[in-house]
N, C-alpha and C positions, 0 to 999 in steps of 0.2 A: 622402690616404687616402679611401676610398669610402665613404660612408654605408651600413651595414647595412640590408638588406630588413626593416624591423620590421614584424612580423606584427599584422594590422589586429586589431582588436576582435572580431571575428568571430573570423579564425585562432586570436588566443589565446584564446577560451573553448574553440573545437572541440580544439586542441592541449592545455589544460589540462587536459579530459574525454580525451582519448585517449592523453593520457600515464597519466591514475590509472589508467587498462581496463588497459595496459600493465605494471603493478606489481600489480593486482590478481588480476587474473586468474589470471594463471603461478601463483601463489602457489593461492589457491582452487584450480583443475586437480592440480599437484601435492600439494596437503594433502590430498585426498580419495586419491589412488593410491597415496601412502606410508601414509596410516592402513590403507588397504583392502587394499593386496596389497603393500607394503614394494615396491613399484617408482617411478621417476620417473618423470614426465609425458614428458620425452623417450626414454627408454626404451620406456615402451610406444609412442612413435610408433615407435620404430626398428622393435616390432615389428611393427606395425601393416604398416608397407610393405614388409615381407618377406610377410608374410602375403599380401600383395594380389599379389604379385609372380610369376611363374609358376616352377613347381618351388620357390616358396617360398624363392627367392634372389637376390639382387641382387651383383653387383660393388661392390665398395666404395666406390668412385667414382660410380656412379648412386644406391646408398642414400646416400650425401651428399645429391645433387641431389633426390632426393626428400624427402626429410626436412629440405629448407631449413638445411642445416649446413653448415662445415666439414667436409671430410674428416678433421682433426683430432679434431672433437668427436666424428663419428661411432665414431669406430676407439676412442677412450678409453671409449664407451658402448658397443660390442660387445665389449670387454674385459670387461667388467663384467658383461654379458648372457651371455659365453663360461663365466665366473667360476660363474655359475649354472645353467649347463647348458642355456640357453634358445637358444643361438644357438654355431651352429659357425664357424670360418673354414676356408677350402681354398683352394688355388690354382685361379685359372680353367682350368678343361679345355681350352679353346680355344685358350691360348697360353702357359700357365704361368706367366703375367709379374704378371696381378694378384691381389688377393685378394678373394673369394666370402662376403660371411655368407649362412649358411641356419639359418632358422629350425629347432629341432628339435622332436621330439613334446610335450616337455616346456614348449618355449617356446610351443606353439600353443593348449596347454592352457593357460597363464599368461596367455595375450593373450584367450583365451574367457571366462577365468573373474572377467578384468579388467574387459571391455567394458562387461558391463550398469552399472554403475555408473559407471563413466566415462561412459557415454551419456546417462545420470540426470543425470548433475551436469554436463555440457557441455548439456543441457536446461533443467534448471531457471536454471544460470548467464546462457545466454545466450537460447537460443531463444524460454522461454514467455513470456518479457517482448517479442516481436517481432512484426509483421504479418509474415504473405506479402511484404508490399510491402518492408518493412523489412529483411527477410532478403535478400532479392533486392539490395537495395541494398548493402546490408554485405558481400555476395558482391563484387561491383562494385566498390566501395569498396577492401576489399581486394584484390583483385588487381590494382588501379594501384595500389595505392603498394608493394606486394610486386615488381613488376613493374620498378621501381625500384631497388631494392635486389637485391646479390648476396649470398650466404651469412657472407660477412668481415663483412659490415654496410656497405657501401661503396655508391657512388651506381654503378647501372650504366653504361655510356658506350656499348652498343649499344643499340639498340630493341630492345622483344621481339620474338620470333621464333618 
């Protein structure tokens, strides 16, 4: 049997620190949007990239890929978004075959009325404690090792592209 890769002194302190960001954080983001507007943290991103999205809709399929999920997890949180009035489903005009969430007036008001304080708190959480340089890094940083990883949580097997 092969000796495990054990992660040097180094690795484990950065791994030890980026595992608590990992548990803490989520948690802080989501405390502040279910105290403040009774929504989840992923929720409002789902609405987040419908909002960015033109006509303010995406196939179900690309709002997965944008929102770094499952298409599973997505479609159980536009259930729920539906449930509220904040987000419709319909079938794609284009071919009939898949299905379209779109944001509705109601849900653009709920992603406006969400923001400022979600921006507050993904501020003071992370940002005002950072240089320029730091941020730029932590950009970097994460997108290799997101870069990595597919939505399942699985090690990717192509390059990105």
């Amino acid at each position: 049997m092969q000796e495990p890769r054990w992660l040097t002194d180094v690795e484990q302190r950065a791994w030890r620190k980026f595992a608590a960001l990992i548990t803490v954080l989520p948690a802080a983001l989501e405390s502040q949007l279910q105290r403040d507007e009774e929504l989840t943290h992923f929720g409002y991103w789902v609405l987040a990239m419908l909002s960015e999205a033109p006509g303010e809709e995406l196939r179900m399929t690309e709002l997965a890929t944008r929102a770094n999920a499952s298409p599973s997890r997505v479609s159980h949180v536009v259930a729920r978004l539906e449930q509220r009035g904040w987000v419709v489903r319909h079938r794609a005009p284009a071919d009939g075959r898949g299905s379209v969430a779109e944001l509705t007036g109601a849900g653009r008001d709920k992603l406006v009325g969400a923001a400022p304080g979600h921006v507050d708190n993904v501020r003071s959480l992370i940002f005002d404690g950072l240089t320029e340089r730091q941020v730029a890094q932590l950009d970097e940083l994460c997108g290799a090792i997101l870069h990595r990883i597919d939505p399942d949580g699985e090690l990717c097997t192509e390059p990105p592209g």
